[in-house]
Z-matrix of the N, CA and C atoms (Angstrom, degrees):
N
C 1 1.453
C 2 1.526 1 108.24
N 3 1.479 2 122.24 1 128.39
C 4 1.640 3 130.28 2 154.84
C 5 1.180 4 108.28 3 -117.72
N 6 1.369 5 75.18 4 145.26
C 7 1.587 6 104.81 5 -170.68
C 8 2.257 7 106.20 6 -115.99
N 9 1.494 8 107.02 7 130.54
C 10 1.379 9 104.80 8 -167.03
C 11 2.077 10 95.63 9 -133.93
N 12 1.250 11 89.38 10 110.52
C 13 1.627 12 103.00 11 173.69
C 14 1.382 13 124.92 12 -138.81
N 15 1.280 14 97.54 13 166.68
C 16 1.856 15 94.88 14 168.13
C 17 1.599 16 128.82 15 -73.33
N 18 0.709 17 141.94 16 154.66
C 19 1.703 18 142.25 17 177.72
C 20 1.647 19 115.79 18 -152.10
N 21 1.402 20 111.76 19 91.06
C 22 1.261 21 106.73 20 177.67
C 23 1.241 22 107.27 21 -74.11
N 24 1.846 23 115.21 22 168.84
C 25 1.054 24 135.77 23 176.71
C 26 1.528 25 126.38 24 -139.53
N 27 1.740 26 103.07 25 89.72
C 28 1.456 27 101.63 26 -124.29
C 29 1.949 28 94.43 27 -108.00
N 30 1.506 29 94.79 28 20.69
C 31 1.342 30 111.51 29 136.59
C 32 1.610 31 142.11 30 -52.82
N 33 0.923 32 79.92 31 -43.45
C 34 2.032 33 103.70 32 -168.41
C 35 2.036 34 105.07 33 -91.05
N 36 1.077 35 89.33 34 17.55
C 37 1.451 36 95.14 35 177.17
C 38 1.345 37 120.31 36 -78.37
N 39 1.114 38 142.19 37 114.67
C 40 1.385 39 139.84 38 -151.98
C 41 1.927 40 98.55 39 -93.29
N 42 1.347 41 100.29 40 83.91
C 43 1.573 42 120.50 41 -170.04
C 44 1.345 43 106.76 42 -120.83
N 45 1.247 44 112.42 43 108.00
C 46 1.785 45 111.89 44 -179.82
C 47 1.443 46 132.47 45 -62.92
N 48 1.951 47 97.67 46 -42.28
C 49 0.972 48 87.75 47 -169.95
C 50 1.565 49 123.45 48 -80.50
N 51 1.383 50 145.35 49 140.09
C 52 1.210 51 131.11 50 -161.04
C 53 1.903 52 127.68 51 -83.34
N 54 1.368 53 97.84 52 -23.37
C 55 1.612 54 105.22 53 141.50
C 56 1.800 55 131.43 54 -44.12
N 57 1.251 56 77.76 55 -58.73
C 58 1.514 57 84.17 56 -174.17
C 59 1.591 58 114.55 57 -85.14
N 60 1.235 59 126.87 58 -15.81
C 61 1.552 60 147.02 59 154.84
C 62 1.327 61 85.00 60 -68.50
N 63 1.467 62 165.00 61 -76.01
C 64 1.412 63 134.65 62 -170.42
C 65 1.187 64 124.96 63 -63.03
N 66 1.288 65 131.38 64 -17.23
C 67 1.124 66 132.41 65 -172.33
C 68 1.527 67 97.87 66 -78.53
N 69 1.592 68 124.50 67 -64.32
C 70 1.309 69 132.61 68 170.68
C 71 1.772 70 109.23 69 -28.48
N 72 1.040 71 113.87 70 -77.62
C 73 1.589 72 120.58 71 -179.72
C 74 1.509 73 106.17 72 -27.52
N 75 1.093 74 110.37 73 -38.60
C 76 1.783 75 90.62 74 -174.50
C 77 1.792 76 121.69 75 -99.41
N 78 1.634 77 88.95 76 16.93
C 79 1.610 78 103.89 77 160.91
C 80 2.184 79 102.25 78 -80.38
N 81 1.402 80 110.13 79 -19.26
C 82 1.730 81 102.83 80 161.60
C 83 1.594 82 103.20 81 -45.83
N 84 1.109 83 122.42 82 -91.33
C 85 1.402 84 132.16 83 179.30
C 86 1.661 85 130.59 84 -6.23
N 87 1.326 86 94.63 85 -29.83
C 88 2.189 87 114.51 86 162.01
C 89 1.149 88 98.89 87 -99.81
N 90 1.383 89 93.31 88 138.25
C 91 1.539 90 117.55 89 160.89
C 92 1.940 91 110.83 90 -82.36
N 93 0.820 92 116.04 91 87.12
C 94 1.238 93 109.23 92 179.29
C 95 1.782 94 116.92 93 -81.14
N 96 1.663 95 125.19 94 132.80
C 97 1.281 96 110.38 95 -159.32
C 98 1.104 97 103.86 96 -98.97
N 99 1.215 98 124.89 97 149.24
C 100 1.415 99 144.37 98 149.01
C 101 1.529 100 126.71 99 -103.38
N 102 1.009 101 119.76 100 166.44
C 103 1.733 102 140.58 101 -169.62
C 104 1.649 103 87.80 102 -72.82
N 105 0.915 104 117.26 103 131.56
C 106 2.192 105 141.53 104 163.73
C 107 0.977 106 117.59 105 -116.18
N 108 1.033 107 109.01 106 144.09
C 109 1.603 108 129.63 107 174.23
C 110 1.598 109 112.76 108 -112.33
N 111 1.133 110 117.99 109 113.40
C 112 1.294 111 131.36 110 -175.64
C 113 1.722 112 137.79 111 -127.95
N 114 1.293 113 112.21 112 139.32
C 115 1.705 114 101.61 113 -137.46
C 116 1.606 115 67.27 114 -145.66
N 117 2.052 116 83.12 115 125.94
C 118 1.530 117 98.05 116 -167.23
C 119 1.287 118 108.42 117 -132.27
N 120 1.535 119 158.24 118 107.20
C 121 1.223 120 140.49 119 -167.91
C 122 1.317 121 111.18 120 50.64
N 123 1.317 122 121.84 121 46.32
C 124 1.476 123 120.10 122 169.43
C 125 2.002 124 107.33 123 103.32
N 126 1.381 125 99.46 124 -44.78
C 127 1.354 126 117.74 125 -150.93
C 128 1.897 127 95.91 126 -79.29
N 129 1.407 128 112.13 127 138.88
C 130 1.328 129 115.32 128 -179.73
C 131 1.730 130 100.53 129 -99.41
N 132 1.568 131 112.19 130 138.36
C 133 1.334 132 106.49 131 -169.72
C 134 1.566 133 98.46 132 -148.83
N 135 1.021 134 119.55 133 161.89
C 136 1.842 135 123.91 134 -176.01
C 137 1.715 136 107.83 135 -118.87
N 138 1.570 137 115.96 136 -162.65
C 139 1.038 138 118.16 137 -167.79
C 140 2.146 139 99.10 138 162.21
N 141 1.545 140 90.45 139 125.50
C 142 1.665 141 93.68 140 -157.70
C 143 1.681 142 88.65 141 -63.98
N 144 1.632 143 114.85 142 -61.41
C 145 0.904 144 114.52 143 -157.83
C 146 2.175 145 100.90 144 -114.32
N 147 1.062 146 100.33 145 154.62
C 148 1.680 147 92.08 146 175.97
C 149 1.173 148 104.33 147 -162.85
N 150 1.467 149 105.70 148 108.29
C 151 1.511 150 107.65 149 157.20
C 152 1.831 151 138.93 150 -54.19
């Protein structure tokens, strides 16, 4: 089974101020879900949300 999603990295955000650049950084720490695409025994299959 593969699995194909988004994954931000909401580190790399070009955010000046450094308060608010810490506050952001510890949105890494959630898994936030997005929609996948998944290809299973051949077969291509989706999924709204996927942890």
């Amino acid at each position: 089974e593969f699995l194909l999603s988004l994954d931000i990295d909401f580190s790399r955000l070009p955010i000046k101020r450094p308060w608010l650049k810490a506050i952001v950084k510890q949105f890494n720490y959630v898994k936030i879900p997005f929609p996948a695409l998944r290809l299973r025994g051949g077969e291509l299959g989706g999924s709204l949300i996927y942890f």
